[in-house]
Structures are given as structure tokens and as C-alpha cells.
C-alpha positions in Angstrom: -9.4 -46.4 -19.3 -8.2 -47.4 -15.8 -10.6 -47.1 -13.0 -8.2 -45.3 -11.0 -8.4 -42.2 -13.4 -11.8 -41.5 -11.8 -12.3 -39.4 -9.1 -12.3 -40.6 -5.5 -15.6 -41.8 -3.9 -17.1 -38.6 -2.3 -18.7 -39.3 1.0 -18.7 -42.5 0.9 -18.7 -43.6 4.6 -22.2 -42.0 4.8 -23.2 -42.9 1.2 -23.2 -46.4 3.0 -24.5 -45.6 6.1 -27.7 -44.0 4.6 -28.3 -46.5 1.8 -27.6 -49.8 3.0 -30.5 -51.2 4.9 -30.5 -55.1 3.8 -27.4 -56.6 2.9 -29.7 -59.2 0.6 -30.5 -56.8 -1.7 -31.0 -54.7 -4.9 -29.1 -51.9 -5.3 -28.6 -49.1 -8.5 -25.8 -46.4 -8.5 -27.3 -45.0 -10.9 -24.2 -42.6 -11.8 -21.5 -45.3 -12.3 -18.6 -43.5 -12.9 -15.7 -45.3 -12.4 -17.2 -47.5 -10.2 -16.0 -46.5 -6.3 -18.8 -45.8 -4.8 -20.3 -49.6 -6.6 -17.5 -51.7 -5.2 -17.7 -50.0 -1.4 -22.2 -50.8 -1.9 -21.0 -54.3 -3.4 -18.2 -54.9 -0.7 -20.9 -54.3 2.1 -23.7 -56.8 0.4 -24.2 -60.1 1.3 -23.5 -63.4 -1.2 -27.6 -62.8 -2.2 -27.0 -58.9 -2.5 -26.8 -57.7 -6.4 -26.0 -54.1 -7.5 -27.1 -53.0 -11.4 -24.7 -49.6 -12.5 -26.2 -47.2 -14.6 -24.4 -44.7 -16.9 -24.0 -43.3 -20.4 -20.2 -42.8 -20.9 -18.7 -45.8 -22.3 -15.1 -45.0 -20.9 -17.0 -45.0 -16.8 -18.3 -48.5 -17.7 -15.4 -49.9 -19.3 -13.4 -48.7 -16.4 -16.4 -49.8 -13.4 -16.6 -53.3 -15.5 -12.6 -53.9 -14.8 -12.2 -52.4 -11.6 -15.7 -54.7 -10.3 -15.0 -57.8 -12.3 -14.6 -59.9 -8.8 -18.0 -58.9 -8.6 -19.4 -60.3 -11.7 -21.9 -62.4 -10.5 -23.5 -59.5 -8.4 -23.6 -56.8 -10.4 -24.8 -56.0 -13.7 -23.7 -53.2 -16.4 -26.2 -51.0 -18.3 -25.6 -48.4 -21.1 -28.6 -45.5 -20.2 -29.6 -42.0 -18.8 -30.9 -42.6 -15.5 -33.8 -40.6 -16.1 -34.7 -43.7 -17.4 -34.2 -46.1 -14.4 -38.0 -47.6 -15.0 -37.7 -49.0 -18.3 -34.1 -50.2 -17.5 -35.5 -52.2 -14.3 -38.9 -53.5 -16.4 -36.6 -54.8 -19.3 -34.0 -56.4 -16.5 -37.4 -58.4 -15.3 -37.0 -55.7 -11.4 -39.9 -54.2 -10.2 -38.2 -52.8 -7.2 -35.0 -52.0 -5.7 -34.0 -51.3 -1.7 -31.8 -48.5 -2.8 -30.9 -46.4 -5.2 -27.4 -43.1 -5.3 -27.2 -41.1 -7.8 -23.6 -39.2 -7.7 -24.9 -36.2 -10.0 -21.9 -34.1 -12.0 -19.2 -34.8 -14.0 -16.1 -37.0 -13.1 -12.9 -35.7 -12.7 -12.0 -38.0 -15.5 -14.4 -36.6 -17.9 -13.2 -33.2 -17.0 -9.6 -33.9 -17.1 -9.5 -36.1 -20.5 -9.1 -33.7 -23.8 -11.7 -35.2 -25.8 -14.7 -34.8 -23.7 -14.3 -31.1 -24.0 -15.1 -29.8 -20.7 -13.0 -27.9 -19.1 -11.8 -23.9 -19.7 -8.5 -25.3 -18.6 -7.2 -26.7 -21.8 -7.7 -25.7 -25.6 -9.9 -28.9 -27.0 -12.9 -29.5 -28.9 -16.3 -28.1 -27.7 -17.9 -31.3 -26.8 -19.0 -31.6 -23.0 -21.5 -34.6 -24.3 -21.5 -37.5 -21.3 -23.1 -39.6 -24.6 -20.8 -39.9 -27.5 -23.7 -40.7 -29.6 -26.2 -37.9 -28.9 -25.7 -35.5 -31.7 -25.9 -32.0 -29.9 -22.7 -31.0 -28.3 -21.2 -27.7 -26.8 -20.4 -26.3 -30.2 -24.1 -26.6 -31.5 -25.3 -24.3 -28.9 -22.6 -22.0 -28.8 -22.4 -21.6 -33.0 -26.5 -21.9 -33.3 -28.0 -20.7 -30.2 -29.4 -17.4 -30.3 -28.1 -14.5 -28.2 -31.4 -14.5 -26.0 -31.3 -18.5 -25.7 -27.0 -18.3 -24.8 -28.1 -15.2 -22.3 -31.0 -17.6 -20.9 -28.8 -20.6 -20.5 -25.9 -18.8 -19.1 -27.9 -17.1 -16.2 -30.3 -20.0 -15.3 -28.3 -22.9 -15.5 -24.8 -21.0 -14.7 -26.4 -18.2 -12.2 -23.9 -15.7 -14.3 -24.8 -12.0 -14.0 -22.9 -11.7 -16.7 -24.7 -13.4 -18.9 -26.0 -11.1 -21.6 -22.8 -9.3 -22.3 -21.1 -12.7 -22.8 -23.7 -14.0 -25.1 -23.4 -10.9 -27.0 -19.6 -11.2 -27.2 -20.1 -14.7 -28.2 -22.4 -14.2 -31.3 -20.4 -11.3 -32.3 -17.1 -13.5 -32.5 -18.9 -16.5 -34.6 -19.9 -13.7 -37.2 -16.0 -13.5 -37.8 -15.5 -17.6 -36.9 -17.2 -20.4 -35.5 -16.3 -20.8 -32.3 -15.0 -24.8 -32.1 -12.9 -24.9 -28.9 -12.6 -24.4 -25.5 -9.8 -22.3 -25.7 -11.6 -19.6 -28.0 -14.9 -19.9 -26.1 -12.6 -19.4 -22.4 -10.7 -16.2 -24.9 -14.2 -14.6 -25.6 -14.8 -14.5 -22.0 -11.6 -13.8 -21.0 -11.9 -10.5 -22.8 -15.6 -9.9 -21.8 -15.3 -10.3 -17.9 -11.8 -9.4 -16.5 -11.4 -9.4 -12.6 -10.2 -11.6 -9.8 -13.2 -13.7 -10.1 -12.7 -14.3 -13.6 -12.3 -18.1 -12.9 -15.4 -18.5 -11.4 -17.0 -16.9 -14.2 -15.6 -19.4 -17.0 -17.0 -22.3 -14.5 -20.0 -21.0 -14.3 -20.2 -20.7 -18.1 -19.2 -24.2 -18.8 -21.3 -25.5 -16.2 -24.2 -24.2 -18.2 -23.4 -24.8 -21.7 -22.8 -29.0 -20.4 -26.0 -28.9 -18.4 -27.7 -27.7 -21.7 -26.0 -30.3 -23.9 -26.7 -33.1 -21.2 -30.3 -31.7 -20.3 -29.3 -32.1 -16.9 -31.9 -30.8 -15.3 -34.6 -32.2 -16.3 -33.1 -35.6 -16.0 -32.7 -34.8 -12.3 -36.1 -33.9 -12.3 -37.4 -37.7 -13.8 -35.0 -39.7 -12.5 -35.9 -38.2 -8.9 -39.6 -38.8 -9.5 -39.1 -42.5 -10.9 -36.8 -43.3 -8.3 -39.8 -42.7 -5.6 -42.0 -45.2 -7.5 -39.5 -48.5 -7.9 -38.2 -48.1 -4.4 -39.5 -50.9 -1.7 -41.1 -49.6 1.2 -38.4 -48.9 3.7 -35.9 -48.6 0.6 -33.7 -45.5 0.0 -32.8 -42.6 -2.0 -29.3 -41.1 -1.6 -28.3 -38.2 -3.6 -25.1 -36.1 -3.8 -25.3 -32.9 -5.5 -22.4 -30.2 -6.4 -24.4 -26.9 -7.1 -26.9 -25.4 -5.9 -29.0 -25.9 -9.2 -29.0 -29.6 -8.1 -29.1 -29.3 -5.1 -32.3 -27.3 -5.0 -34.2 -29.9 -7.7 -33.3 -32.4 -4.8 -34.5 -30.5 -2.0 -37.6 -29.8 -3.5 -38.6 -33.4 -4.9 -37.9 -34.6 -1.4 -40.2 -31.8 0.6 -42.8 -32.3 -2.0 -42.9 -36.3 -1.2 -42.6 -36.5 2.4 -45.2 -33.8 2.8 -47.9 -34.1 4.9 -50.5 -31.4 3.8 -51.0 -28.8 1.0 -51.7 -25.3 3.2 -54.2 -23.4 2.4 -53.0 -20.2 2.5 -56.2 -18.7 4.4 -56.8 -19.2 8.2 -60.1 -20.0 7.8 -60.0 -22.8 4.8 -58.0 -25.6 6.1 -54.9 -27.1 4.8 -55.4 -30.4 2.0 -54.2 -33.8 3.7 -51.6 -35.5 2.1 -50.0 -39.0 1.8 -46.4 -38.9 1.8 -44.6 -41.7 -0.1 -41.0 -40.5 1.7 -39.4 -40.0 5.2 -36.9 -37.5 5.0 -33.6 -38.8 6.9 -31.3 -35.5 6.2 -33.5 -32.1 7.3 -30.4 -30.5 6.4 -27.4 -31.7 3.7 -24.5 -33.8 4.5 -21.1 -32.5 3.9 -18.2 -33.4 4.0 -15.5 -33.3 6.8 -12.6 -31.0 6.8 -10.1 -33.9 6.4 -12.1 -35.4 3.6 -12.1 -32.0 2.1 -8.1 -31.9 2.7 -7.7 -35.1 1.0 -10.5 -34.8 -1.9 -10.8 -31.2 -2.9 -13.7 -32.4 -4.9 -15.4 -33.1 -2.0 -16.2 -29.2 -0.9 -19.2 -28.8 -3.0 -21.0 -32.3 -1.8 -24.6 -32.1 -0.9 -25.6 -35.5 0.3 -29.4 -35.8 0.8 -31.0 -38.9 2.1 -34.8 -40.2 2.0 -36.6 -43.4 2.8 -39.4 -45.0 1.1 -42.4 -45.4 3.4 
């Protein structure tokens, strides 16, 4: 697959004006993709500078390998979940890095090409796994998830006040037929939500069946912790989110590590000292410009947040 299929860099102008503080070093993008946001780090980086991409779709890394090849003896490959950025560093022989993006979402690839299974757009196979190999995909949990678990899934990972009537439409269909595309699961809701904001409703449902097939969330959560501990001192963490789920795991893990003290919550007991590990750079998100917006519509959601190691 062509690198060019992937979706343009968002924010990338202050991708590299946040993350970039030594041109001689170590680098992971931890969300590869199709490798624009690696080649702009890798084009700013000195002879000594080396980048390592992360990512578990094989297509992203086939495409990043190709599109990056003049950079071949700078940057390095690697087939994982970056929740797992620590034991892909120790078995690389890295016990630090000076910077570290994670680009969270799916690629416009991913959602665009029929046999990833991800969009409400086109009738395909359930899939929406960003691993080939994992054996839980998008028809598992809509054929074998209980209505509670769909109704649970649906509201906290898709905020969709919908969510119990469409669960309930949903079991009740896969008593007639299992439910094995995305055209029938889009039908079911189709006939269970009608309205002008019926589209937004089938986004928010496939947003929340792929962040429970992916675990999303909670690899967020570890990857955000882990990337703390293997930064350098004076190294950074740039992260660009797309919904507010994200967005908020980010804001959080960021206040929680730059804070100062642990309040009390009584006037007369004083407030627990603290040692924070990160300066925040961004008090508030990054977003995109109006003309990036014009140019990449994928841009509108972008959250950029930015911390540095202290």
C-alpha cells in the first residue's frame, strides 16, 4: 500500500516545534501510520538523530518502510502496541528516548480500505481490528456481547444516549441472523435512531465497538504512563487526540504528573507535597488553524497536548 493513501500529517508544524529539542537524538512516533509525521521528525534530525516507528498494522509499516527508505540508516521499524513502548526500547538495547508522539485514532486509510471494516459508509466485513492477528473483532462483540455489555460499550466509549435501545435492537436482529457486516449493523441503527443527526449517531457507534476491539483505552492509559518513565529529562511527550474520550485520558495523565501537591480537602489539614516528573507546555489544547482545517478536514477534531520531562 502506497504511503500516499494515508492521511495527511495533522499539525505537523507544531508536532515539530513541541517535540524536537536536540537534533542528535532518539525519537519514537509511536503511531506510525503511513509514516508523515516520521519523515517531517526524520527530515529535522541531524546525521546522529535516529527515529524508531511503532505500530501494529502491517499495511502502515509496509507503506512508512517505502515512503522512509532514504532514511534507513536512521530509523528503525517495529511490529507492537505502544502500550508497550518499554519492552520494545529494553529489547532494542534504549533506555531512554528525547521524544516521543503518539497520533491516537485511526487513519484515513484504515477507514477508507473495505477490509479493515470500519466505517458505516460501505457494506464490509465487521472487522475494525488495527491487528490482523488478534482474534476478537467487531463481529465478536456485536454477535456475543450481551445487551448490558453492547449498552455499556456504546455509552461509555461512544457517549450515545442511545445506547440501550440500540443494543436491544441489536440482540433482537442476531436472534433472526448474525449480524456480519457493516452494512446490517449501520441498517439496525438506521431503523432504531432516525433524525438529522443520524450520522453522528452511527459514528459514535463504531467509534465504540473499534475502541472495544482495539482496547483503546486502556492502551492510552499504559502507553501514557510508560512514556513518562523512558523519557530523558528535558525530553517530550506530544499527543494528538480526536475525541474527547482521548482527549480527557491525556489531560488527566498530564495534570496528575506535573502536579505539585495532593489537596487536602480541609482548611485545616494541609495539602500532601508532591514531585512532579512533567512540565506541562500546553495549559490548553492545540488546534488546528482554519486553513489547515480547509485543507485537511481531518484536522477539526485535533487535540495536541504537549509535556516535558523534568
Amino acid at each position: 500500500m502506497e504511503a500516499y493513501t494515508y492521511h495527511t500529517p495533522v499539525l505537523l508544524q507544531e508536532v515539530l516545534f513541541y517535540l524536537i529539542t536536540a537534533r542528535n537524538g532518539f525519537y519514537i512516533d509511536g503511531t506510525l501510520g503511513g509514516g508523515g509525521h516520521a519523515e517531517a521528525i526524520l527530515e529535522q534530525l541531524a546525521s546522529t538523530g535516529n527515529l524508531m516507528g511503532i505500530d501494529l498494522d502491517d499495511d502502515a509499516l509496509a507503506a512508512a518502510s517505502k515512503r522512509l527508505v532514504r532514511f534507513k540508516e536512521n530509523a528503525v521499524f517495529v511490529k507492537e502496541n505502544f502500550r508497550n513502548i518499554k519492552s520494545v526500547l529494553s529489547q532494542n538495547g534504549i533506555e531512554s528516548v528525547q521524544g516521543i508522539l503518539l497520533d491516537l485514532g485511526v487513519s484515513s486509510y484504515q477507514i477508507d480500505e473495505p477490509i479493515k471494516g470500519f466505517s458505516f459508509q460501505m457494506d464490509e466485513i465487521l472487522d475494525m481490528r488495527m491487528d490482523r492477528h488478534q482474534k476478537v473483532d467487531a463481529r465478536h462483540i456485536v454477535n456475543q456481547y450481551d445487551e448490558q455489555a453492547l449498552a455499556d460499550i456504546l455509552w461509555t466509549y461512544g457517549e450515545e444516549k442511545h445506547s440501550r435501545r440500540i443494543a436491544k435492537a441489536i440482540v433482537q436482529r442476531r436472534i433472526e441472523q448474525s449480524i456480519e457486516t457493516t452494512g446490517q449493523l449501520a441498517s439496525i441503527i438506521e431503523r432504531t435512531v432516525s433524525g438529522r443527526f443520524l450520522n453522528k449517531t452511527l459514528a459514535r457507534v463504531f467509534q465504540a465497538v473499534r475502541i472495544e476491539v482495539n482496547n483503546e483505552m486502556e492502551n492510552i492509559r499504559q502507553a501514557l504512563y510508560d512514556c513518562v518513565d523512558v523519557l530523558n529529562s528535558g525530553g517530550r511527550l506530544v499527543v494528538i487526540s480526536y475525541h474527547s474520550l482521548e482527549d480527557r485520558l491525556v489531560k488527566y495523565a498530564f495534570r496528575a504528573a506535573s502536579a505539585q501537591s495532593i489537596p487536602s480537602g480541609n482548611k485545616i489539614v494541609p495539602d500532601t507535597p508532591l514531585k512532579p516528573v512533567l512540565k506541562m507546555l500546553t495549559r490548553k489544547p492545540i488546534t488546528a488553524s482554519k486553513e489547515e482545517m480547509e485543507i485537511n478536514p481531518r484536522s477539526r477534531s485535533a487535540k495536541l497536548r504537549a509535556a516535558e520531562k523534568i
